[in-house]
PDB file of N, H, CA, C and O in Angstrom:
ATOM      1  N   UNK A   1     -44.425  16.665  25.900  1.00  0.00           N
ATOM      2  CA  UNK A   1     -43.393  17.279  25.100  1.00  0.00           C
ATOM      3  C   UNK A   1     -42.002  16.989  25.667  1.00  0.00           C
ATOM      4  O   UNK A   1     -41.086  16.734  24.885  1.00  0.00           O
ATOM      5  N   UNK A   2     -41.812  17.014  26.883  1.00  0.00           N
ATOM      6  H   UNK A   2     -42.555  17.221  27.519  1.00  0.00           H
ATOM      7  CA  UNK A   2     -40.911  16.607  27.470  1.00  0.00           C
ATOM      8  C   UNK A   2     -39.795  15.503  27.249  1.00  0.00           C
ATOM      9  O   UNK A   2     -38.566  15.495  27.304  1.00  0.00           O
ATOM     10  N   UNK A   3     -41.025  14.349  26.906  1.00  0.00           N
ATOM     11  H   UNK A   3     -42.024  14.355  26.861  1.00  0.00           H
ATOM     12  CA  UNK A   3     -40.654  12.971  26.933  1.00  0.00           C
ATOM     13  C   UNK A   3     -39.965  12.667  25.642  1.00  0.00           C
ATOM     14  O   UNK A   3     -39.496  11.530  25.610  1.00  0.00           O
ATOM     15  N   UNK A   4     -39.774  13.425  24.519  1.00  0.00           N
ATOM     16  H   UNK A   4     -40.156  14.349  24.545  1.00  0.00           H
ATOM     17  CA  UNK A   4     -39.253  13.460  23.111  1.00  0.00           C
ATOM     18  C   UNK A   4     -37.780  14.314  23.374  1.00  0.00           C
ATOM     19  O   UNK A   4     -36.879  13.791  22.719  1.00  0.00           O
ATOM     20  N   UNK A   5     -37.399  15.297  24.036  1.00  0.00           N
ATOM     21  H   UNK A   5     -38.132  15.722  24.568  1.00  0.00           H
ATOM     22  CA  UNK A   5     -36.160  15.907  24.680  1.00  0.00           C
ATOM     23  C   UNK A   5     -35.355  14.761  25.282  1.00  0.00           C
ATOM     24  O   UNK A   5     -35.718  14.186  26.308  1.00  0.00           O
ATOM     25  N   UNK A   6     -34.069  14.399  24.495  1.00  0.00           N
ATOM     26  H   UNK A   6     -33.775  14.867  23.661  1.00  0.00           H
ATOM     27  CA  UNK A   6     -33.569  13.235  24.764  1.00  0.00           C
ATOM     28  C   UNK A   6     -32.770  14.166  26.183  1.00  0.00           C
ATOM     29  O   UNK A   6     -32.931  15.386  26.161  1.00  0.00           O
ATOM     30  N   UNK A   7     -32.059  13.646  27.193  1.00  0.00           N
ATOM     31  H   UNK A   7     -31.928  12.655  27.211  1.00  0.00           H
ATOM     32  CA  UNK A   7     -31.305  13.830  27.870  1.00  0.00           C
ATOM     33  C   UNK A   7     -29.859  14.101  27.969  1.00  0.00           C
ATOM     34  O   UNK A   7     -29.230  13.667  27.004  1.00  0.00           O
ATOM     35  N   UNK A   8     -29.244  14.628  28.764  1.00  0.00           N
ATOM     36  H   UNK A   8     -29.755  14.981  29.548  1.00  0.00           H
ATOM     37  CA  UNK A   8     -27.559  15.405  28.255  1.00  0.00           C
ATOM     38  C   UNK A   8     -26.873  13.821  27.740  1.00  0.00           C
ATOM     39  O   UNK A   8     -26.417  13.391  26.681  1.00  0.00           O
ATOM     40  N   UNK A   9     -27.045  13.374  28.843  1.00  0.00           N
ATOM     41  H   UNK A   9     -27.415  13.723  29.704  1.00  0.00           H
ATOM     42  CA  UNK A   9     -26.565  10.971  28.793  1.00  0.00           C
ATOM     43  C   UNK A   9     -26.752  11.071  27.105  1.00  0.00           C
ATOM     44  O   UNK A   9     -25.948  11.033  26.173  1.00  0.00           O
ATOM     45  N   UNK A  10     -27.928  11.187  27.175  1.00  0.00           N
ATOM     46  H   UNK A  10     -28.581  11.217  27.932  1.00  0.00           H
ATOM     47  CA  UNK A  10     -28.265  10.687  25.708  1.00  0.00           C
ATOM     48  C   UNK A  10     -27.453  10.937  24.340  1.00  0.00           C
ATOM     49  O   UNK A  10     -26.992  10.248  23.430  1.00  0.00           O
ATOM     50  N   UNK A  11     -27.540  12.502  24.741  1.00  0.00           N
ATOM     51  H   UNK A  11     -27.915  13.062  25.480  1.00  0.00           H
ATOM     52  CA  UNK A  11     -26.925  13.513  23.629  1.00  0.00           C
ATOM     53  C   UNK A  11     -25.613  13.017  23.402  1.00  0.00           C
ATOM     54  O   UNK A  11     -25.047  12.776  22.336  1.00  0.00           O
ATOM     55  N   UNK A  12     -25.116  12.871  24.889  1.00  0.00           N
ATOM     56  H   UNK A  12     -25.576  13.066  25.755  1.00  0.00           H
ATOM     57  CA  UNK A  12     -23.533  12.696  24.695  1.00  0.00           C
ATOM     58  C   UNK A  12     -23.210  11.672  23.831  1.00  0.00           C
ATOM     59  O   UNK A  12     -22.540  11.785  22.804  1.00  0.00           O
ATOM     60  N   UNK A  13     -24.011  10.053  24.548  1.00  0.00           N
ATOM     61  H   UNK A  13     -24.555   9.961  25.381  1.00  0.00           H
ATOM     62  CA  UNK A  13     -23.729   8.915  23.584  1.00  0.00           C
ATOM     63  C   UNK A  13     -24.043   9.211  22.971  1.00  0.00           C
ATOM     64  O   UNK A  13     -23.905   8.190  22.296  1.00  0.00           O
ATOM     65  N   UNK A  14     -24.516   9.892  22.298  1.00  0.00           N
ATOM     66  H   UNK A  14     -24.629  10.722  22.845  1.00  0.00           H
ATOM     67  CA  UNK A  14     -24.557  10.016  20.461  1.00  0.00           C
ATOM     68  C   UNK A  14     -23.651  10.547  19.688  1.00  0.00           C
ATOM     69  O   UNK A  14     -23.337  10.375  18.511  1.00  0.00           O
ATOM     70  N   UNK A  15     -23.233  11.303  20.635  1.00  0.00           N
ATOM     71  H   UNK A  15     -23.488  11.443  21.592  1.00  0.00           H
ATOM     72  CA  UNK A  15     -22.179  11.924  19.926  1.00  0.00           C
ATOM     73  C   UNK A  15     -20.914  11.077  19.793  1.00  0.00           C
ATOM     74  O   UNK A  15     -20.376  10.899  18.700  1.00  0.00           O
ATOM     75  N   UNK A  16     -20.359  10.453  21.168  1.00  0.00           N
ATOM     76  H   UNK A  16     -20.796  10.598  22.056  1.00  0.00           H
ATOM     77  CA  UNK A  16     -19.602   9.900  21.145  1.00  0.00           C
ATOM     78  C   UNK A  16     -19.608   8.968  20.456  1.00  0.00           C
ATOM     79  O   UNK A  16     -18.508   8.549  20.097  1.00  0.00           O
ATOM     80  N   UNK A  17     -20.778   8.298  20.015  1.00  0.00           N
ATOM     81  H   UNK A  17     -21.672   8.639  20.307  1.00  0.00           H
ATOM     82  CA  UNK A  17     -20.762   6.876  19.494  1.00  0.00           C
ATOM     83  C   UNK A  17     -20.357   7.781  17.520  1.00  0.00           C
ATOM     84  O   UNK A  17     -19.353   7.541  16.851  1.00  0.00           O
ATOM     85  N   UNK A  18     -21.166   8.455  17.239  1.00  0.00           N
ATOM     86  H   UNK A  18     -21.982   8.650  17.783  1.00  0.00           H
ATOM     87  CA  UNK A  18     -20.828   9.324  15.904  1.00  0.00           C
ATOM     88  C   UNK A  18     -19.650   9.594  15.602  1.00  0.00           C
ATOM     89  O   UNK A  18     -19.342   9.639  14.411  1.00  0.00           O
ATOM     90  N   UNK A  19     -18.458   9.904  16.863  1.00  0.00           N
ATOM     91  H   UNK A  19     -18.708   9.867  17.831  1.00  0.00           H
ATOM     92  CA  UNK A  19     -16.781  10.429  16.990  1.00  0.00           C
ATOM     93  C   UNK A  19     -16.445   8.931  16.846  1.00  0.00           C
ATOM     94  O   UNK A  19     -15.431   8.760  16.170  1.00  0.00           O
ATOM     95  N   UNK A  20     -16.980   7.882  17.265  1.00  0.00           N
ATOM     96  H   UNK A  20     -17.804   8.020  17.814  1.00  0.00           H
ATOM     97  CA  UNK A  20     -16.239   6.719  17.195  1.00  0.00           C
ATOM     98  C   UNK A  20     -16.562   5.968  15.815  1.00  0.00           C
ATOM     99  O   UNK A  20     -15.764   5.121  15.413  1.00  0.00           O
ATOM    100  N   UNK A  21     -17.687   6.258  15.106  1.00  0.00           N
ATOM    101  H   UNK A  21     -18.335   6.946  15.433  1.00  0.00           H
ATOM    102  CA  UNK A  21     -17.356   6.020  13.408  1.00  0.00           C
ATOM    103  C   UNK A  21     -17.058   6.629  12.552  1.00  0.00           C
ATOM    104  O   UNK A  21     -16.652   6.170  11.485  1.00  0.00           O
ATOM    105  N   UNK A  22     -17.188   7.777  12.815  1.00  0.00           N
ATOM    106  H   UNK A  22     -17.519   8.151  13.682  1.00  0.00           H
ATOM    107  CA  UNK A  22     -15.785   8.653  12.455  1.00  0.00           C
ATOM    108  C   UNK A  22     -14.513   8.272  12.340  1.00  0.00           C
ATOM    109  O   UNK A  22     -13.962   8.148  11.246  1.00  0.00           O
ATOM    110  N   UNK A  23     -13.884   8.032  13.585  1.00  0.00           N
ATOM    111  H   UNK A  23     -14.332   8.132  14.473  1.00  0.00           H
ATOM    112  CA  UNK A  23     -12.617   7.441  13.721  1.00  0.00           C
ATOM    113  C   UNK A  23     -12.350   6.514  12.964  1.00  0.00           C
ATOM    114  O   UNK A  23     -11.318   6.506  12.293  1.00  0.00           O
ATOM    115  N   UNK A  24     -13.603   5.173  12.928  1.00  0.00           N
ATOM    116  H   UNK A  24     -14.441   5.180  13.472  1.00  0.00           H
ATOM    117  CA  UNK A  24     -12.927   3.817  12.590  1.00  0.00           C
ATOM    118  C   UNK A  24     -13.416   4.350  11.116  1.00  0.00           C
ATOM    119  O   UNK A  24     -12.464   4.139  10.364  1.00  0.00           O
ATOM    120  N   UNK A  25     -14.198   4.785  10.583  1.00  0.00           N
ATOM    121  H   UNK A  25     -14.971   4.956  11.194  1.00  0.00           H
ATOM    122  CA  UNK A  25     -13.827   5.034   9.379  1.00  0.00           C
ATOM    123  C   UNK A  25     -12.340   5.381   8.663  1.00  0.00           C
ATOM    124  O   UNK A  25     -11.697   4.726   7.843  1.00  0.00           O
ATOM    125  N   UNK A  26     -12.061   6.639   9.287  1.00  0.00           N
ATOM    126  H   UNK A  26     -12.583   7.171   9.953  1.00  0.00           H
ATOM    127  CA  UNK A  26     -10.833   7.200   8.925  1.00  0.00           C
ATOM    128  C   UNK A  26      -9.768   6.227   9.362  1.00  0.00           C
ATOM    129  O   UNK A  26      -8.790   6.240   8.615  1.00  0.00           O
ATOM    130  N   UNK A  27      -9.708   5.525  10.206  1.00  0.00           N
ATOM    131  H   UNK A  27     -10.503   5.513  10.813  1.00  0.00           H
ATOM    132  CA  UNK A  27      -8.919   4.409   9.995  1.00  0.00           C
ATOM    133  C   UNK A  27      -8.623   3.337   8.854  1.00  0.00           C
ATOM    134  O   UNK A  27      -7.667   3.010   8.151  1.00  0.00           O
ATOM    135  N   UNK A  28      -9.840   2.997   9.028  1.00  0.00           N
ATOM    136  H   UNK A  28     -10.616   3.264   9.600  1.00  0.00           H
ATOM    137  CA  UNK A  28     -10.209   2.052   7.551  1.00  0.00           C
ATOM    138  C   UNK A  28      -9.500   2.678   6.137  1.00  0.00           C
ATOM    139  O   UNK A  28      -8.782   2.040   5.367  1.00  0.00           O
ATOM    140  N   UNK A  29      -9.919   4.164   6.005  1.00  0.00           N
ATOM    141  H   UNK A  29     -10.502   4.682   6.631  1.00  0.00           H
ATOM    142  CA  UNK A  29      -9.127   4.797   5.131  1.00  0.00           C
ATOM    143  C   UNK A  29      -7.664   4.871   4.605  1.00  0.00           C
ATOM    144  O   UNK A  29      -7.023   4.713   3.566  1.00  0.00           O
ATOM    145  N   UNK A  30      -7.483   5.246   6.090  1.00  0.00           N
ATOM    146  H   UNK A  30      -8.004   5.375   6.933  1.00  0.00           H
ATOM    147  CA  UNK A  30      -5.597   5.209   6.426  1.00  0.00           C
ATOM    148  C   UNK A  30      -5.332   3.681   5.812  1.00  0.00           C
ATOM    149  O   UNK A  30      -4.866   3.552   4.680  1.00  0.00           O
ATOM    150  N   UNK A  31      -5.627   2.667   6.552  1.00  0.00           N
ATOM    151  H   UNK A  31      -6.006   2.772   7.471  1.00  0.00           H
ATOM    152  CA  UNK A  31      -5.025   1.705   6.126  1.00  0.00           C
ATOM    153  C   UNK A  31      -4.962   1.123   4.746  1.00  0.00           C
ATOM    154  O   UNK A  31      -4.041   0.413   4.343  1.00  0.00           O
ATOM    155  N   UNK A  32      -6.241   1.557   3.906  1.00  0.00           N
ATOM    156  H   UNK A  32      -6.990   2.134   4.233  1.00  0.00           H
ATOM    157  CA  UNK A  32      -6.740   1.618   2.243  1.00  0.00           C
ATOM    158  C   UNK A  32      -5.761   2.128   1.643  1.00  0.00           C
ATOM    159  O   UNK A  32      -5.257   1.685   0.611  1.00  0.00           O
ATOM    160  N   UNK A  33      -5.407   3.137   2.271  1.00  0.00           N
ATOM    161  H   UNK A  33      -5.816   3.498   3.109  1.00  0.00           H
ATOM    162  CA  UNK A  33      -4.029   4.135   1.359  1.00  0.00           C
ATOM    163  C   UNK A  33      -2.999   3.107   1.602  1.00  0.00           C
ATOM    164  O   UNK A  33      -2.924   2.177   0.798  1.00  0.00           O
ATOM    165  N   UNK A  34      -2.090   3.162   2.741  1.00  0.00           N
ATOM    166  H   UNK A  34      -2.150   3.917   3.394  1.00  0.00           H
ATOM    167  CA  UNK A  34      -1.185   2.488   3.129  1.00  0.00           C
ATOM    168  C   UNK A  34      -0.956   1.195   2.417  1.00  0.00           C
ATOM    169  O   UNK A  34       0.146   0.766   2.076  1.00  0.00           O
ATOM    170  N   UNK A  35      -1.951   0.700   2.255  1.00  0.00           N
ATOM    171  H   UNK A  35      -2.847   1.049   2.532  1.00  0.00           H
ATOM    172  CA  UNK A  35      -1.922  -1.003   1.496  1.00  0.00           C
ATOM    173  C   UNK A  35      -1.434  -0.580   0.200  1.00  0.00           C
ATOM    174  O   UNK A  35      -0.447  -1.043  -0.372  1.00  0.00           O
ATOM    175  N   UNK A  36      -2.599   0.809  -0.437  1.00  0.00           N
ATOM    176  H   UNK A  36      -3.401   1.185   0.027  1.00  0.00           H
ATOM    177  CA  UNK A  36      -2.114   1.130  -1.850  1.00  0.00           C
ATOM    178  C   UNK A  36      -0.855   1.403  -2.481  1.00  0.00           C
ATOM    179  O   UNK A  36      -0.204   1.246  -3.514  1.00  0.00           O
ATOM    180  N   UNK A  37      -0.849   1.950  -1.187  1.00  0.00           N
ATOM    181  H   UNK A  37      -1.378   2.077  -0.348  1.00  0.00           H
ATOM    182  CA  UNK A  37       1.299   2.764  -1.530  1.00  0.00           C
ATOM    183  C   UNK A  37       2.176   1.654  -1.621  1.00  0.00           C
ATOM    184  O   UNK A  37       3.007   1.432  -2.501  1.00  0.00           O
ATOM    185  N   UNK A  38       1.805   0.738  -0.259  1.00  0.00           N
ATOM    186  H   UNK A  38       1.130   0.918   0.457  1.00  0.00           H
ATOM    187  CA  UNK A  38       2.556  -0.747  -0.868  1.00  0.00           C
ATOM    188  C   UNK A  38       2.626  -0.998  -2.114  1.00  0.00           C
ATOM    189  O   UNK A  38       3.656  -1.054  -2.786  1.00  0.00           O
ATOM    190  N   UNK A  39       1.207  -1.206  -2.575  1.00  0.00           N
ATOM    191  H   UNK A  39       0.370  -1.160  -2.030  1.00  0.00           H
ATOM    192  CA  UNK A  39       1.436  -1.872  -3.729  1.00  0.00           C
ATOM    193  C   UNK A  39       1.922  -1.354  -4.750  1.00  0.00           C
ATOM    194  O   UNK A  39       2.412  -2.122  -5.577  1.00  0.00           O
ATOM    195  N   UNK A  40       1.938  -0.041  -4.989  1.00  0.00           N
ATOM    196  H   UNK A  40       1.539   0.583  -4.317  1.00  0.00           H
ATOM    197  CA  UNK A  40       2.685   0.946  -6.011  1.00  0.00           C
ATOM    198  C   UNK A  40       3.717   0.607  -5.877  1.00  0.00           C
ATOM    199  O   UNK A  40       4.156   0.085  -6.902  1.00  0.00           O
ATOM    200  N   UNK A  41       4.568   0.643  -4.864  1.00  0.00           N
ATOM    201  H   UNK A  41       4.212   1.068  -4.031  1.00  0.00           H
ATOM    202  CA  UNK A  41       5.969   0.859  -4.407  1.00  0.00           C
ATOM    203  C   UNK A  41       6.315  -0.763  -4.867  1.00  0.00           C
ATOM    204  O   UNK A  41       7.427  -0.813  -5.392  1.00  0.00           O
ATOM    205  N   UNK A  42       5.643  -2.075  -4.797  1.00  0.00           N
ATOM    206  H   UNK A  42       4.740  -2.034  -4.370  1.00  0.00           H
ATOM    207  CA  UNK A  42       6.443  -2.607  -5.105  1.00  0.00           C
ATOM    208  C   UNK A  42       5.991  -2.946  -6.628  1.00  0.00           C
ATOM    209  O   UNK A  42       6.831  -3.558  -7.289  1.00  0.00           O
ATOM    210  N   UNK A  43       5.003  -2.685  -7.138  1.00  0.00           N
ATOM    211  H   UNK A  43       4.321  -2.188  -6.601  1.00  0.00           H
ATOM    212  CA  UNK A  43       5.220  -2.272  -8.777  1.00  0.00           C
ATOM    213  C   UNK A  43       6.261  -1.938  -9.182  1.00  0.00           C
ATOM    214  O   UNK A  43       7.070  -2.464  -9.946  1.00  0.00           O
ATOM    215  N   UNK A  44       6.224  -0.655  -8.428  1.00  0.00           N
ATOM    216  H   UNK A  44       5.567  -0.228  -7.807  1.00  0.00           H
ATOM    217  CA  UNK A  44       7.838  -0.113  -9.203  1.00  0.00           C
ATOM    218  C   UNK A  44       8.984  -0.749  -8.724  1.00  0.00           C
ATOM    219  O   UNK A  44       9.801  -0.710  -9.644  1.00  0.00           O
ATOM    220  N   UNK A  45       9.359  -1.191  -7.965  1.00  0.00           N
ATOM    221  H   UNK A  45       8.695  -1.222  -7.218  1.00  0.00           H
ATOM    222  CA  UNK A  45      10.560  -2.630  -7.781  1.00  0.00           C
ATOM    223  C   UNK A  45      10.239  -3.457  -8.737  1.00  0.00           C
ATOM    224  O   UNK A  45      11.035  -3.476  -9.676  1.00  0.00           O
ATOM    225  N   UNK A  46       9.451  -4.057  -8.797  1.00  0.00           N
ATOM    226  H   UNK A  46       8.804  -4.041  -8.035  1.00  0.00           H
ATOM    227  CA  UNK A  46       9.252  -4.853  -9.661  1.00  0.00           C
ATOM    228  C   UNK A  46       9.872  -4.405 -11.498  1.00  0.00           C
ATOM    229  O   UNK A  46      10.601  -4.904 -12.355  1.00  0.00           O
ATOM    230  N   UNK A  47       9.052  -3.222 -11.320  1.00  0.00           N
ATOM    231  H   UNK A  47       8.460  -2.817 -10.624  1.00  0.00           H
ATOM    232  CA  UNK A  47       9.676  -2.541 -12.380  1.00  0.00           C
ATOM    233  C   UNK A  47      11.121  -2.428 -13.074  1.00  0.00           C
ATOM    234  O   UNK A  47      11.560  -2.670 -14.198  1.00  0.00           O
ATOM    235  N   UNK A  48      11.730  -1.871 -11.679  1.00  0.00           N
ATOM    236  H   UNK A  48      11.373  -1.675 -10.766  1.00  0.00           H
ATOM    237  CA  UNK A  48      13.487  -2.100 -11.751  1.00  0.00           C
ATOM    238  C   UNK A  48      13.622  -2.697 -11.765  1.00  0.00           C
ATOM    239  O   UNK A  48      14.450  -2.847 -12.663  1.00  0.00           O
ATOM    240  N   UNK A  49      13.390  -3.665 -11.277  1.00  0.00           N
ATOM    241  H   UNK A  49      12.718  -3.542 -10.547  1.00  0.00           H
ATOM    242  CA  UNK A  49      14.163  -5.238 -11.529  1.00  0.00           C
ATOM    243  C   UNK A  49      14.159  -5.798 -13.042  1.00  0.00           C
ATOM    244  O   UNK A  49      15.041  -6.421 -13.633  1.00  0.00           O
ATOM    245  N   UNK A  50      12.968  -5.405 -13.452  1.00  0.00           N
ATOM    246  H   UNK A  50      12.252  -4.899 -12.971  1.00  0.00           H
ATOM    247  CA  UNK A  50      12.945  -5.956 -14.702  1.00  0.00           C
ATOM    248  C   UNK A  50      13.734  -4.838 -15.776  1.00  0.00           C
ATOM    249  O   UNK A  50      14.444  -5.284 -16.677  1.00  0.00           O
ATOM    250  N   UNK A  51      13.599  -3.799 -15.648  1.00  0.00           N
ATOM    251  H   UNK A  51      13.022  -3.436 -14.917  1.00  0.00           H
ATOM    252  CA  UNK A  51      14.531  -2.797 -16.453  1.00  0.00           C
ATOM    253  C   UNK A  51      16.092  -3.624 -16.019  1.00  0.00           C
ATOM    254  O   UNK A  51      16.749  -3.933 -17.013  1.00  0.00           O
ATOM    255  N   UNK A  52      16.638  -3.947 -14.844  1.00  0.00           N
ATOM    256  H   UNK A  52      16.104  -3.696 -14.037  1.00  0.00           H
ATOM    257  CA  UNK A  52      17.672  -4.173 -15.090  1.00  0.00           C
ATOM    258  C   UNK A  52      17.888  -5.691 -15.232  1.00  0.00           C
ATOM    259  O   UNK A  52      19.076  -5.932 -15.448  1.00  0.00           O
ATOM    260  N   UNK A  53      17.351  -6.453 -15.194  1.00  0.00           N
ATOM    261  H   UNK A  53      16.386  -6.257 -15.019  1.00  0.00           H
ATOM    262  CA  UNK A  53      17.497  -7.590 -15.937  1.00  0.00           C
ATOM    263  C   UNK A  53      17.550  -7.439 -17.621  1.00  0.00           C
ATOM    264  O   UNK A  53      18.305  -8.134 -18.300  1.00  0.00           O
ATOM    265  N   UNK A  54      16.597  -6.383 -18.219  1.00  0.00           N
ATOM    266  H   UNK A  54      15.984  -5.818 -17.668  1.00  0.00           H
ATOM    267  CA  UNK A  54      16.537  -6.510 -19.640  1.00  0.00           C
ATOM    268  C   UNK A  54      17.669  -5.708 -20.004  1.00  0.00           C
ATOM    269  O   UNK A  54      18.097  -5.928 -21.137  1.00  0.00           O
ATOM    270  N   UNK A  55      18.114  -5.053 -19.498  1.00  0.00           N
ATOM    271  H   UNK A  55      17.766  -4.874 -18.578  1.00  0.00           H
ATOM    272  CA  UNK A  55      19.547  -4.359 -19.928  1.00  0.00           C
ATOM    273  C   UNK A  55      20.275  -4.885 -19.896  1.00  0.00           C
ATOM    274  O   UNK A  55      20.974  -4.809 -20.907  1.00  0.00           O
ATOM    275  N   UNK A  56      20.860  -6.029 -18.582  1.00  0.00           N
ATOM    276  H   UNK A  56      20.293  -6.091 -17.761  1.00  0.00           H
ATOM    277  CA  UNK A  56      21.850  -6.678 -18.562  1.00  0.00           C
ATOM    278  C   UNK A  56      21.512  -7.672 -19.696  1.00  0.00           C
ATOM    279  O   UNK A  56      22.534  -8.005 -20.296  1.00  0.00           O
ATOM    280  N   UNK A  57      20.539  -8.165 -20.104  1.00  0.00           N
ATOM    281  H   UNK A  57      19.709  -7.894 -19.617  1.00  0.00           H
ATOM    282  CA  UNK A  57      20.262  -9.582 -21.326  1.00  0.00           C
ATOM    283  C   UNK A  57      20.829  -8.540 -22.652  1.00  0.00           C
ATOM    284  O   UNK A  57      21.555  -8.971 -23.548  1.00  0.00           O
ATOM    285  N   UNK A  58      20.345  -7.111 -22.573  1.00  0.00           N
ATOM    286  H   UNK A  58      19.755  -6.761 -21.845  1.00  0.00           H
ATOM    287  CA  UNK A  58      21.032  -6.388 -24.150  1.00  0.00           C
ATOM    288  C   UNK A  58      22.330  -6.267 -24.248  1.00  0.00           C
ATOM    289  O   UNK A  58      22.799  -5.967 -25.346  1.00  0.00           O
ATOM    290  N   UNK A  59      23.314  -6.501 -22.964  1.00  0.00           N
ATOM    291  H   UNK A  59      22.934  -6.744 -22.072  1.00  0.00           H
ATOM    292  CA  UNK A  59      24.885  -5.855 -22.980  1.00  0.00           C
ATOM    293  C   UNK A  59      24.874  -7.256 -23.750  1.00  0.00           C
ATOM    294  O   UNK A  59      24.323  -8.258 -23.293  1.00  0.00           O
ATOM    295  N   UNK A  60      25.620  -7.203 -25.104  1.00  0.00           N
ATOM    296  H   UNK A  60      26.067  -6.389 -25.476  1.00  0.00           H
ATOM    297  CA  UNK A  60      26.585  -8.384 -25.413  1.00  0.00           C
ATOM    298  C   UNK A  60      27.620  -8.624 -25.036  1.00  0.00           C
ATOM    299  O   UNK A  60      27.882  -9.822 -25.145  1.00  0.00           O
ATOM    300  N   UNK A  61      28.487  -7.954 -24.564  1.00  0.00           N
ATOM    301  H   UNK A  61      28.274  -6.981 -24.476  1.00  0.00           H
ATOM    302  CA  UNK A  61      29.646  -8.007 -23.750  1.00  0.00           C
ATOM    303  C   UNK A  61      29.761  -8.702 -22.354  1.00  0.00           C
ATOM    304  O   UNK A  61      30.787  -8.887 -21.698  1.00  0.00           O
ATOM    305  N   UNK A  62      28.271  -9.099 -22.003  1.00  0.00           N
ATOM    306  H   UNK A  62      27.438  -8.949 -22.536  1.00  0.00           H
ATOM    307  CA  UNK A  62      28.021  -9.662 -20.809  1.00  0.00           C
ATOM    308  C   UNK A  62      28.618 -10.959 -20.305  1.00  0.00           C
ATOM    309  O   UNK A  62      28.975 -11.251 -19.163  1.00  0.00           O
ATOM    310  N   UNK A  63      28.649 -11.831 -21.677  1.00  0.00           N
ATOM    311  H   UNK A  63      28.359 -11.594 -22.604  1.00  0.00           H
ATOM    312  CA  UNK A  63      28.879 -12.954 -21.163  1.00  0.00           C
ATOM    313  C   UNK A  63      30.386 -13.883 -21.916  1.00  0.00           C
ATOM    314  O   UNK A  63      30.725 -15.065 -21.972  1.00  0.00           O
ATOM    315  N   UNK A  64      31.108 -12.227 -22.522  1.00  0.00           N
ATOM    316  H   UNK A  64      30.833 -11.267 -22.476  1.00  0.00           H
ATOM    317  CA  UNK A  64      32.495 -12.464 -22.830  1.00  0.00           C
ATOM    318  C   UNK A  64      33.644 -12.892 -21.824  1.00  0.00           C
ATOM    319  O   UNK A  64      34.833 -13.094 -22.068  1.00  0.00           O
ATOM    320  N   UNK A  65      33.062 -12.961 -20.813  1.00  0.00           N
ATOM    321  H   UNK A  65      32.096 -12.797 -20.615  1.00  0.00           H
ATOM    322  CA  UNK A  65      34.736 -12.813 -19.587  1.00  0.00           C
ATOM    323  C   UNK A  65      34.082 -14.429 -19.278  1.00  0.00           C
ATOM    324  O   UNK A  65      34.031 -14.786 -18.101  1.00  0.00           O
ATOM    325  N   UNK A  66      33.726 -15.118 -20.069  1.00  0.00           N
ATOM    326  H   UNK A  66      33.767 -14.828 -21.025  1.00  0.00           H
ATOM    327  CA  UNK A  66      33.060 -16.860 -19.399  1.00  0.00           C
ATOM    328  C   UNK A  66      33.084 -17.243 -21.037  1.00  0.00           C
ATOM    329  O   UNK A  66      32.996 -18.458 -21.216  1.00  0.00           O
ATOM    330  N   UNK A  67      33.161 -16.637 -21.967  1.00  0.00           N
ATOM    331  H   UNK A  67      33.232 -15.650 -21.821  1.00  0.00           H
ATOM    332  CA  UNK A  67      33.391 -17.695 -23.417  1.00  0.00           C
ATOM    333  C   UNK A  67      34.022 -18.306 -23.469  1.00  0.00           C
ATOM    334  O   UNK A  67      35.224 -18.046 -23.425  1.00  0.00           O
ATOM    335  N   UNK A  68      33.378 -19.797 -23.631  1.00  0.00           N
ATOM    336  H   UNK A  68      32.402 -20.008 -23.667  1.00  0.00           H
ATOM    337  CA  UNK A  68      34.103 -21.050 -23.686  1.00  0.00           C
ATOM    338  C   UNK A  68      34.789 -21.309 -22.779  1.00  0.00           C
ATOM    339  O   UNK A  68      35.985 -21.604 -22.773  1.00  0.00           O
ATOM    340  N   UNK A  69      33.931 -21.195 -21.792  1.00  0.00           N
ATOM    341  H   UNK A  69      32.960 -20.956 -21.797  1.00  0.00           H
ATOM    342  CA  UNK A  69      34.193 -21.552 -20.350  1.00  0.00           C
ATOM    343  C   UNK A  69      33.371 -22.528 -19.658  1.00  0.00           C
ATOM    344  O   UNK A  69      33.506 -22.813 -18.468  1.00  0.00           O
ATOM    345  N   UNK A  70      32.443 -23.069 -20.510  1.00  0.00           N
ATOM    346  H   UNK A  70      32.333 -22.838 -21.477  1.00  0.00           H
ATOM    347  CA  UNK A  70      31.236 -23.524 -20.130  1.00  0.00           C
ATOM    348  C   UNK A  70      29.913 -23.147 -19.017  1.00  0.00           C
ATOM    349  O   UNK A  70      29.109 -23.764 -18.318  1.00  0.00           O
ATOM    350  N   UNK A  71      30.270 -21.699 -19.358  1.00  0.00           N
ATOM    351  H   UNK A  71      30.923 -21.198 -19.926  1.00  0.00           H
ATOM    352  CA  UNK A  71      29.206 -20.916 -18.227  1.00  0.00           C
ATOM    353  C   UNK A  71      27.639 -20.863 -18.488  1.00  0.00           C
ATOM    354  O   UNK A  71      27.565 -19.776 -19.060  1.00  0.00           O
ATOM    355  N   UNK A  72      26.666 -21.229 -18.445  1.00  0.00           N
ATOM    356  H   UNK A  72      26.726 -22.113 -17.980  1.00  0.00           H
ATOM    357  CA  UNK A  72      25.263 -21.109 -19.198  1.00  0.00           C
ATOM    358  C   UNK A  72      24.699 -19.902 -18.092  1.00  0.00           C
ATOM    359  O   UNK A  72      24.932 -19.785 -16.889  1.00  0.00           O
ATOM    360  N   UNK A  73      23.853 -19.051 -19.024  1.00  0.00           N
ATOM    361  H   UNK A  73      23.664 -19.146 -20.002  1.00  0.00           H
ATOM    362  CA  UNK A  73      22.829 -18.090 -18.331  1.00  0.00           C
ATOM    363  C   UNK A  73      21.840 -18.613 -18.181  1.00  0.00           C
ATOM    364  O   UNK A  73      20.902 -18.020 -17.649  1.00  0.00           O
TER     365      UNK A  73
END
């Protein structure tokens, strides 16, 4: 009966080794998010940029201070 009673050694590495995929899990996680938020964040740049490019193409007034100036957009 004895011989099935793992030892304190034993117990511990187990545990410890269990705290250490734990960890790298939750790491793995962290960095899953982090990548995600990137990529949101530059969606939405992306976003603005294009909102203000298409606004500046709607001002008609945009490209009055260069008429017949030979300026091309």
């Amino acid at each position: 009966m004895l011989r099935f009673i793992p030892s304190k050694a034993a117990l511990w590495a187990a545990l410890s080794a269990a705290a250490a995929l734990l960890l790298a899990w939750l790491r793995l996680d962290a960095r899953r998010d982090a990548r995600r938020d990137a990529e949101i964040k530059d969606y939405e740049h992306a976003e603005n940029i294009e909102d203000r490019v298409s606004a500046d193409r709607a001002d008609p007034d945009r490209l009055r201070p260069f008429e017949g100036a030979g300026y091309r957009d």
